[in-house]
C-alpha positions in Angstrom: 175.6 0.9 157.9 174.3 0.6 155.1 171.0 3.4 155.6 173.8 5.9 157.4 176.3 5.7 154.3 173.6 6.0 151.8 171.8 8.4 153.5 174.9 10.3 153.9 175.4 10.4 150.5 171.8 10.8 149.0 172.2 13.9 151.3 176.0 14.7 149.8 175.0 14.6 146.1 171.2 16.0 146.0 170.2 17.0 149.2 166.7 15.1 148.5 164.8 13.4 151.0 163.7 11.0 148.4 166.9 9.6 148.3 167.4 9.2 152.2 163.9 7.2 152.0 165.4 5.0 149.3 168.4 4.0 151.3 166.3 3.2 154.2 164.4 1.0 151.9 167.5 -0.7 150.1 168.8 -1.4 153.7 165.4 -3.0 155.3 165.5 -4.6 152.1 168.9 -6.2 152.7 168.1 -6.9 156.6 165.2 -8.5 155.5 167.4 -11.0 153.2 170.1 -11.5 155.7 167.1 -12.4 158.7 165.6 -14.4 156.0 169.1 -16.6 155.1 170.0 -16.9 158.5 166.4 -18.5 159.3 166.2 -20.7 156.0 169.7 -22.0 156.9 168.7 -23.1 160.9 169.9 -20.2 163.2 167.0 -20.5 165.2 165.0 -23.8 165.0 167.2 -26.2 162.8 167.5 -26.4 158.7 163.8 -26.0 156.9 163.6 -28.6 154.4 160.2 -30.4 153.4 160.1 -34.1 154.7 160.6 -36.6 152.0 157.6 -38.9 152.5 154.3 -38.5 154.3 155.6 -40.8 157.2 158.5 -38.0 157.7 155.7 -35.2 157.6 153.7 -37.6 159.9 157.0 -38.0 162.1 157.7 -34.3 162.1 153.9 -33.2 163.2 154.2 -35.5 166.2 157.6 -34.6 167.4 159.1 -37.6 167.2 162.6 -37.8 165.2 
């Protein structure tokens, strides 16, 4: 949504190409974030966190929980 209305409009006020290019790059930017927050907060394989001690990083190398 957000490439086809800013294209739209990049279209609607200038007519530039430019600014069709920059709302293709604002929204890959934003998809980017929003892949990025729904990774970092465990959509796909749990929370990422850093283990607390070397015996959790030892624990989480070996698969054991």
């Amino acid at each position: 949504m957000i490439a086809v209305v800013g294209g739209w409009l990049a279209l609607r006020w200038d007519g530039g190409l430019a600014g069709v290019f920059a709302a293709q790059g604002v929204a890959l930017v934003v998809y980017g974030i929003v892949i990025g927050w729904a990774i970092a907060g465990g959509a796909w394989f749990g929370r990422v966190g850093w283990p607390s001690s070397p015996a959790g990083l030892l624990r989480r190398q070996t698969g054991t929980v």
